[in-house]
C-alpha positions as CSV (number, residue, x, y, z in Angstrom):
1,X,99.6,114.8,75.5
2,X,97.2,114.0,78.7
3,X,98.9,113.7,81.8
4,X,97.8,110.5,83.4
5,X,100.8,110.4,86.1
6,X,99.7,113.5,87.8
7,X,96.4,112.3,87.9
8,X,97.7,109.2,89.5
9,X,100.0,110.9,91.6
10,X,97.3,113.9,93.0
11,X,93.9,112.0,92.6
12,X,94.4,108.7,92.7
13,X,97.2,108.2,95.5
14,X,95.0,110.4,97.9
15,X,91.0,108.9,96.3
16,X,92.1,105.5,97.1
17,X,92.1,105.9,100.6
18,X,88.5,106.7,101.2
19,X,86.2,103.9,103.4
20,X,82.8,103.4,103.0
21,X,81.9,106.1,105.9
22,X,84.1,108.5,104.4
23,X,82.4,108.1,101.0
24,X,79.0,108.8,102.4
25,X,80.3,111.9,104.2
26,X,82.3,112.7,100.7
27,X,78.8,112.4,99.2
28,X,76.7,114.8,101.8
29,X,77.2,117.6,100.0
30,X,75.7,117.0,96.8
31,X,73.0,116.4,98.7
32,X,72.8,119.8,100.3
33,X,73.8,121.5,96.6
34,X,70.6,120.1,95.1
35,X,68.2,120.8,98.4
36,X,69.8,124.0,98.3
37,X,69.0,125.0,94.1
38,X,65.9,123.0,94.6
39,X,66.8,120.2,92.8
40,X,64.9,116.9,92.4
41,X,67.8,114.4,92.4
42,X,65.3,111.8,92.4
43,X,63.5,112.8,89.9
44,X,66.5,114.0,87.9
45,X,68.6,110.7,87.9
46,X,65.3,108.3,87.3
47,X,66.2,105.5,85.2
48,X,68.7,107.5,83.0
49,X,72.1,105.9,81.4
50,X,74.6,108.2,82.9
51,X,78.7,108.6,83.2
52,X,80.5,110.0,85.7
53,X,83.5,112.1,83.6
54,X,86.4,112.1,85.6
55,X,85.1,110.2,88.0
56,X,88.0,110.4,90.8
57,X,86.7,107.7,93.7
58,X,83.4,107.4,92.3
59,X,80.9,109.6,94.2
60,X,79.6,111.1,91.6
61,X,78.4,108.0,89.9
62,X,77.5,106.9,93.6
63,X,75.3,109.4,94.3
64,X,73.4,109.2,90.7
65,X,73.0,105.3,92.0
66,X,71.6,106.5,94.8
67,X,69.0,108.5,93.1
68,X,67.7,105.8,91.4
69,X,69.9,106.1,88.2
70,X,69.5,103.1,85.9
71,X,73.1,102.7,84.7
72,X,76.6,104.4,85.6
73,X,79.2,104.4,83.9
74,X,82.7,105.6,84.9
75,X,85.8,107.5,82.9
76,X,88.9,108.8,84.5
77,X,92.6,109.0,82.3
78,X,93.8,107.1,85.8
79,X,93.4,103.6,86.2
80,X,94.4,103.7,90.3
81,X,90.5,105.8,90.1
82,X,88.9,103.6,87.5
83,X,89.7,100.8,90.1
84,X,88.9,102.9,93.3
85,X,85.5,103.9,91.8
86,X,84.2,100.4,91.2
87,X,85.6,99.2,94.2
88,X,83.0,102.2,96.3
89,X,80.2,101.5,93.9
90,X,80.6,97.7,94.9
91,X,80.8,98.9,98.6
92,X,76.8,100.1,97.7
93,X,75.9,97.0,96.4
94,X,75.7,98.5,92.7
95,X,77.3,97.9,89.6
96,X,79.0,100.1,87.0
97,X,80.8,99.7,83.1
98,X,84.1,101.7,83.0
99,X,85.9,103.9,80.6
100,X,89.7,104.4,81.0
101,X,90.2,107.5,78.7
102,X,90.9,111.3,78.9
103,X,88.4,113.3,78.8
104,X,89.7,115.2,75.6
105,X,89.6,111.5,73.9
106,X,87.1,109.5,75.3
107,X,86.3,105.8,73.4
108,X,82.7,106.4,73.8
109,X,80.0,106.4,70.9
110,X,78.3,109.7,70.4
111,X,75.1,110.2,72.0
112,X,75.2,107.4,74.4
113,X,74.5,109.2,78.1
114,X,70.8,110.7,79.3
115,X,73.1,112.7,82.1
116,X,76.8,113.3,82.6
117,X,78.5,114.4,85.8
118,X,81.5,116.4,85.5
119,X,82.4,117.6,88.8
120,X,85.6,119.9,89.2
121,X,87.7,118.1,85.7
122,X,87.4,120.0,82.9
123,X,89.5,123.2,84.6
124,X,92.6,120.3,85.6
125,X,92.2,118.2,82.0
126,X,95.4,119.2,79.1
127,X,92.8,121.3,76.9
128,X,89.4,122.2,78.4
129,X,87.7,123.1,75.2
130,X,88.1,119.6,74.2
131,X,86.8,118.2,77.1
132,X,84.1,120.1,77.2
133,X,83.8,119.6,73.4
134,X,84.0,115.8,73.9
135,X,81.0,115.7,77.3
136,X,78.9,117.5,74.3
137,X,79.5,115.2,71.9
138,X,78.8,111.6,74.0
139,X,75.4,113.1,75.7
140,X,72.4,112.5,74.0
141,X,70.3,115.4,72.5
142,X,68.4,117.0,75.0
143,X,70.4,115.2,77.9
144,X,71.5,116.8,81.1
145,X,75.0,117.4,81.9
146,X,76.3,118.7,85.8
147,X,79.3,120.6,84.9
148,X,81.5,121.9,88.3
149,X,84.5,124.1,87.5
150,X,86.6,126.7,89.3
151,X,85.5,130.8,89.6
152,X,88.3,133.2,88.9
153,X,89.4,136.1,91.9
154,X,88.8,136.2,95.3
155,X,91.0,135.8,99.0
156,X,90.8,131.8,98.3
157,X,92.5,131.6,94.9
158,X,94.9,134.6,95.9
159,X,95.9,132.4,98.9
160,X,95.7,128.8,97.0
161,X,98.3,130.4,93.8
162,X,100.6,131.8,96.7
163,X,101.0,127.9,98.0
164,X,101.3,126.3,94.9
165,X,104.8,128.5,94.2
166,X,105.5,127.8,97.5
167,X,105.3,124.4,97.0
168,X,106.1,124.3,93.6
169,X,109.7,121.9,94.2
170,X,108.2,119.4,96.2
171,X,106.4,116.3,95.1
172,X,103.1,115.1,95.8
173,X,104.1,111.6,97.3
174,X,106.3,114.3,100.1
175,X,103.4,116.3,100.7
176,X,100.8,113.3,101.4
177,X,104.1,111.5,103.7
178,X,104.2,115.2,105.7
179,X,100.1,115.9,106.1
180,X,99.5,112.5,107.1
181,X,102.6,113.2,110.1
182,X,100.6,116.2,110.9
183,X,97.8,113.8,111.6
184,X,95.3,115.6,108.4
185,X,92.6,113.3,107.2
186,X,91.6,112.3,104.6
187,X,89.1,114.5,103.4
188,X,91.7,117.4,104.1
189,X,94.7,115.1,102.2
190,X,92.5,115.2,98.9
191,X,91.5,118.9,99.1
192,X,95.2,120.3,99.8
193,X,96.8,117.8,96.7
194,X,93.6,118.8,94.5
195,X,94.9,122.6,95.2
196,X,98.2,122.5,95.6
197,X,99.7,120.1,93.6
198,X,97.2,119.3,90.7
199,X,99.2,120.3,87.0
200,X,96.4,122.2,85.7
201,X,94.4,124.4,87.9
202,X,92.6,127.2,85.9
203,X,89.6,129.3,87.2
204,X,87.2,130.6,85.0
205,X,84.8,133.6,84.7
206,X,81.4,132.7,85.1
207,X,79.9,135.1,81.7
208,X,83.0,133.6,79.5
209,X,82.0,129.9,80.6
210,X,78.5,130.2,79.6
211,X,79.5,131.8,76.9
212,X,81.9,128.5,75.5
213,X,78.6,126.4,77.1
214,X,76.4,128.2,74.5
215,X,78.9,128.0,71.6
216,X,79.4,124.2,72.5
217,X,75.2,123.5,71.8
218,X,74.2,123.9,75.4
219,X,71.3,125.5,76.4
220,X,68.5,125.9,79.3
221,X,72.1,126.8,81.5
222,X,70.9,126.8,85.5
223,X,73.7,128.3,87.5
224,X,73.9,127.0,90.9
225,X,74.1,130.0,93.4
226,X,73.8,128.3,96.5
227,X,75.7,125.7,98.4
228,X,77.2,124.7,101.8
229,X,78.3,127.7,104.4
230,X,81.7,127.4,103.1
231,X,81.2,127.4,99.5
232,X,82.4,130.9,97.9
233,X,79.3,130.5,95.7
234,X,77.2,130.4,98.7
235,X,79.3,133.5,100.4
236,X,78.9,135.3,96.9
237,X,75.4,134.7,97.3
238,X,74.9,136.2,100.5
239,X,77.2,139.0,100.7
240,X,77.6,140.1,97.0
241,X,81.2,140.6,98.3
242,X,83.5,139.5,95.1
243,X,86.6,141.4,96.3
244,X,86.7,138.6,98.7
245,X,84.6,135.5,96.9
246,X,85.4,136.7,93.8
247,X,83.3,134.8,91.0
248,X,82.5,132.2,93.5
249,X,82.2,128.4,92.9
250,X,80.5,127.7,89.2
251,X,78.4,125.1,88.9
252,X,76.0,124.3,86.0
253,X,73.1,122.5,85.1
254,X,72.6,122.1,81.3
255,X,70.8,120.6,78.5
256,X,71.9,119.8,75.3
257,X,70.1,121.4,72.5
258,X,68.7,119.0,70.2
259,X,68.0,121.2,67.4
260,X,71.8,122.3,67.6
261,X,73.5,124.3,64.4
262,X,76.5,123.8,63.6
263,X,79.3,126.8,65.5
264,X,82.5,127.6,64.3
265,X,83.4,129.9,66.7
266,X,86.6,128.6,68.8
267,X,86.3,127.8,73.0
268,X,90.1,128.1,72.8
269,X,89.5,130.9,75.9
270,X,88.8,128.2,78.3
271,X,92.1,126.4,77.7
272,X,94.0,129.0,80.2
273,X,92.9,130.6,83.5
274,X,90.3,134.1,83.5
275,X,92.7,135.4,86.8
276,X,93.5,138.9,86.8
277,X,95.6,141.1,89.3
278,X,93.9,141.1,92.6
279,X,94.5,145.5,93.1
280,X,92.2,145.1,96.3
281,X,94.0,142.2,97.9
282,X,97.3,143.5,97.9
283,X,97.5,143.7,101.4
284,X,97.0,140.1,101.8
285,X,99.9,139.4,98.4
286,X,102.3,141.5,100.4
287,X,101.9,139.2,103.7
288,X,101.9,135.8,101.8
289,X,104.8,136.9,99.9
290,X,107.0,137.9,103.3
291,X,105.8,134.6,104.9
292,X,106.6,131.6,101.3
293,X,110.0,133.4,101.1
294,X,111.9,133.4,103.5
295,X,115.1,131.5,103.1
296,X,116.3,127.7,104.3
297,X,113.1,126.7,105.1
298,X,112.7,122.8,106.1
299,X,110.3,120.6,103.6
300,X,108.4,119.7,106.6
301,X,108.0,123.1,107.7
302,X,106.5,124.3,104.4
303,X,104.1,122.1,104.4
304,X,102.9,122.5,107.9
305,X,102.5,126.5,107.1
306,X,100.8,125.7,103.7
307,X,98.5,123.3,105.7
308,X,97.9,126.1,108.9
309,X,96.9,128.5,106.2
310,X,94.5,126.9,104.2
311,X,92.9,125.2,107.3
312,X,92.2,128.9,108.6
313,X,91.0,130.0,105.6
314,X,88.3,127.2,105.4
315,X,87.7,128.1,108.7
316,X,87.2,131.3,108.6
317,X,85.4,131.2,104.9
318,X,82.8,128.5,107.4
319,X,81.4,131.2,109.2
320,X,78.6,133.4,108.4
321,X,80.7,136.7,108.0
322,X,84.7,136.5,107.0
323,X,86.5,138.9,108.9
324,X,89.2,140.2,106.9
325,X,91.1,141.7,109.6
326,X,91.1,138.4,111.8
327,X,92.6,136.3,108.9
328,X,95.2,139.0,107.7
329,X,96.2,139.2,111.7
330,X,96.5,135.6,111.7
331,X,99.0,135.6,108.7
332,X,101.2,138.0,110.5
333,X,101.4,135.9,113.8
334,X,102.0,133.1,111.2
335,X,104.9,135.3,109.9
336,X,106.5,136.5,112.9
337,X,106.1,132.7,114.1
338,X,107.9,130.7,111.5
């Protein structure tokens, strides 16, 4: 029912390589998020019991630490990342109680957390309206919740789908042997696996995911519409240019309602992707689709184009205006090339 070997095999095999340095870098940009949205993470985080769902290598529960939480607590369905997360809190002389369960079926009382951190799970876990479902049902009554999840449409998730079929056939262990060759860190190791080879990876509308917050008991939603230069919130933001950013990154702050009624209606909606036919992008389809199939390509070589065209597009979604033509030029030299 859950997949815990992917998560192993995509999170944990590439989480466990983080050092204390890399952590704290890892960790910036929550820091940045919150400045950004005018969060008090201080303030926020003060003395609460909170659980970091789906914890990965820990930062989340780090970070809370930081910010003078009063207890963590971490859950992941992989034990490599249950491990890996203690292990980095340890590094920052704190301590923390762990939960080894999916997040559709956690062994945690109800209403036990003040806050719960969910950054970027519930779109990967084996049925999203469970998991969000069961984050509802283990935070206290007018507890906060951080919820992270994927924003259907857009250039990135055009380009990202396009990989993933183009690397559907080779495993995860390959790909990690073949970017570390190509000398990738590995802050670009966890980002490719986490796109490219991840089982689940649905992207939501932002109206239909408040819309299954609300139904769940959540209220007082914040949406996060600012971030870091490359986020495609942050772009969104700016440019109001969603043939490129489409919904952008959605990222939540909520409450639980403590005065909740009982709804019957179903969340079903979030348990497959929001993606719908990019008309506007087809320029872009038609140039990803000449380059991922041509014929008798090497392993090696697949990956090292996958790898060239994501780095570009981080690089080019970095900068204060995206050029469209400049990236679409630079697939075709990457076509002609290979």
């Amino acid at each position: 029912m859950f997949n815990k070997k992917n998560s192993d095999r995509v999170f944990g095999d590439t989480f466990k390589r983080y050092s204390k340095k890399e952590m704290i870098e890892f960790i910036e940009p929550f820091k940045i998020r919150f400045k950004k949205n005018n969060i008090n993470s201080k303030k926020l985080f003060k003395k609460k019991n909170c659980l970091d769902l789906g914890c990965g290598n820990g930062r989340g529960g780090v970070f809370m630490s930081m910010n003078n939480a009063k207890d963590i607590t971490f859950s992941d369905i992989s034990k490599i990342n249950i491990n890996k997360s203690k292990a980095v809190i340890k590094m920052f002389g704190k301590k923390a109680t762990v939960d080894n369960s999916p997040c559709e079926k956690l062994n945690i009382k109800n209403s036990v957390y003040d806050f719960i951190w969910c950054n970027g799970v519930i779109m990967h876990t084996e049925y999203p309206s469970k998991a969000l479902k069961e984050l509802h049902r283990v935070l206290k009554p007018g507890g906060q919740s951080w919820i992270y999840v994927y924003g259907c449409g857009g250039l990135w998730w055009l380009t990202i789908n396009a990989i993933r079929k183009f690397l559907k056939n080779i495993s995860a262990a390959r790909t990690i042997k073949e970017l570390l060759k190509l000398k990738y860190s590995n802050r670009y190791l966890a980002e490719y696996l986490d796109d490219w080879k991840v089982k689940n990876l649905r992207k939501y509308d932002n109206k239909l995911f408040i819309k299954a917050l609300k139904i769940t008991g959540f209220e007082k939603i914040k949406k996060m519409d600012r971030g870091l230069d490359y986020d495609t919130s942050e772009k969104l933001y700016m440019t109001k240019n969603k043939k490129i950013y489409g919904n952008g990154d959605l990222r939540y702050l909520v409450t639980k309602s403590k005065k909740r009624k009982e709804n019957k209606k179903s969340i079903k909606f979030l348990d497959s992707s929001h993606e719908k036919k990019e008309l506007k992008l087809k320029k872009f389809q038609n140039i990803l689709n000449l380059i991922f199939y041509k014929k008798n390509r090497l392993i090696k070589e697949k990956i090292k184009i996958a790898a060239k065209i994501q780095f570009e597009l981080r690089r080019a979604t970095n900068k204060k205006i995206f050029r469209e033509e400049d990236f679409y030029n630079f697939l075709c030299n990457i076509n002609s090339s290979y």
